[in-house]
ZAMARGU-4260 file (C-alpha; in steps of 0.2 Angstrom, whole numbers, plus 5000, padded with zeros to 4 digits):
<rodrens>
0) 4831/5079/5283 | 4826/5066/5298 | 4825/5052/5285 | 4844/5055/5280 | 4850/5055/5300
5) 4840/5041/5307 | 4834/5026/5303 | 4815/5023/5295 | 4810/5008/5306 | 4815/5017/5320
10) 4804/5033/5316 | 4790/5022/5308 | 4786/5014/5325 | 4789/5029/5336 | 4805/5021/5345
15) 4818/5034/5352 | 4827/5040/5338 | 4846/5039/5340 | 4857/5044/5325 | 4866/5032/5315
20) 4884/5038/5321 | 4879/5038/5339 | 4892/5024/5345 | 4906/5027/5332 | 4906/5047/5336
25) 4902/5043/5356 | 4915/5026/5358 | 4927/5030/5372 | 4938/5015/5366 | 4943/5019/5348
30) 4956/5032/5353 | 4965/5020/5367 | 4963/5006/5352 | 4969/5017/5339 | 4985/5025/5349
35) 4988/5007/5355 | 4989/4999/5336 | 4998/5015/5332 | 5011/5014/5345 | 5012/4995/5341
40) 5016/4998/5323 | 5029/5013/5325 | 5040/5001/5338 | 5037/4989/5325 | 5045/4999/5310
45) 5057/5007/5320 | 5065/4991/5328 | 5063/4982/5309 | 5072/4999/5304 | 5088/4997/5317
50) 5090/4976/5316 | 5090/4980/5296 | 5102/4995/5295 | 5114/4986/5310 | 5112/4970/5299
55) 5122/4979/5285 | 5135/4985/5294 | 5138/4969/5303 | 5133/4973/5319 | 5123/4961/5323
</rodrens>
C-alpha cells in the first residue's frame, strides 16, 4: 500500500513522506484559475453567439 501512495526514493531515504497528490488535491489557485477560464470562455460564446445571430438579421 505505501508504495502505491508515495514515492520509493522518498521512503527509501527516510525523507518525510508526502503523497503524490498533495499539491494538486491542496492548490488554492486551481478553483480561482478554473472559474476564471470558465467565465472567460462562456462570455466568449455568448458574445460570438449574439454578434453572429445579430449579424443574420442585419443588425449589425
Amino acid at each position: 500500500m505505501e508504495e502505491q501512495l508515495f514515492p520509493r526514493a522518498a521512503v527509501e531515504q527516510g525523507r518525510p513522506r508526502a503523497p503524490l497528490s498533495t499539491f494538486a488535491e491542496h492548490s488554492f489557485l486551481m478553483p480561482t484559475i478554473t472559474s476564471y477560464f470558465g467565465f472567460l470562455l462562456a462570455v466568449l460564446t455568448i458574445t460570438a453567439g449574439l454578434f453572429i445571430s445579430l449579424n443574420k438579421i442585419r443588425l449589425i
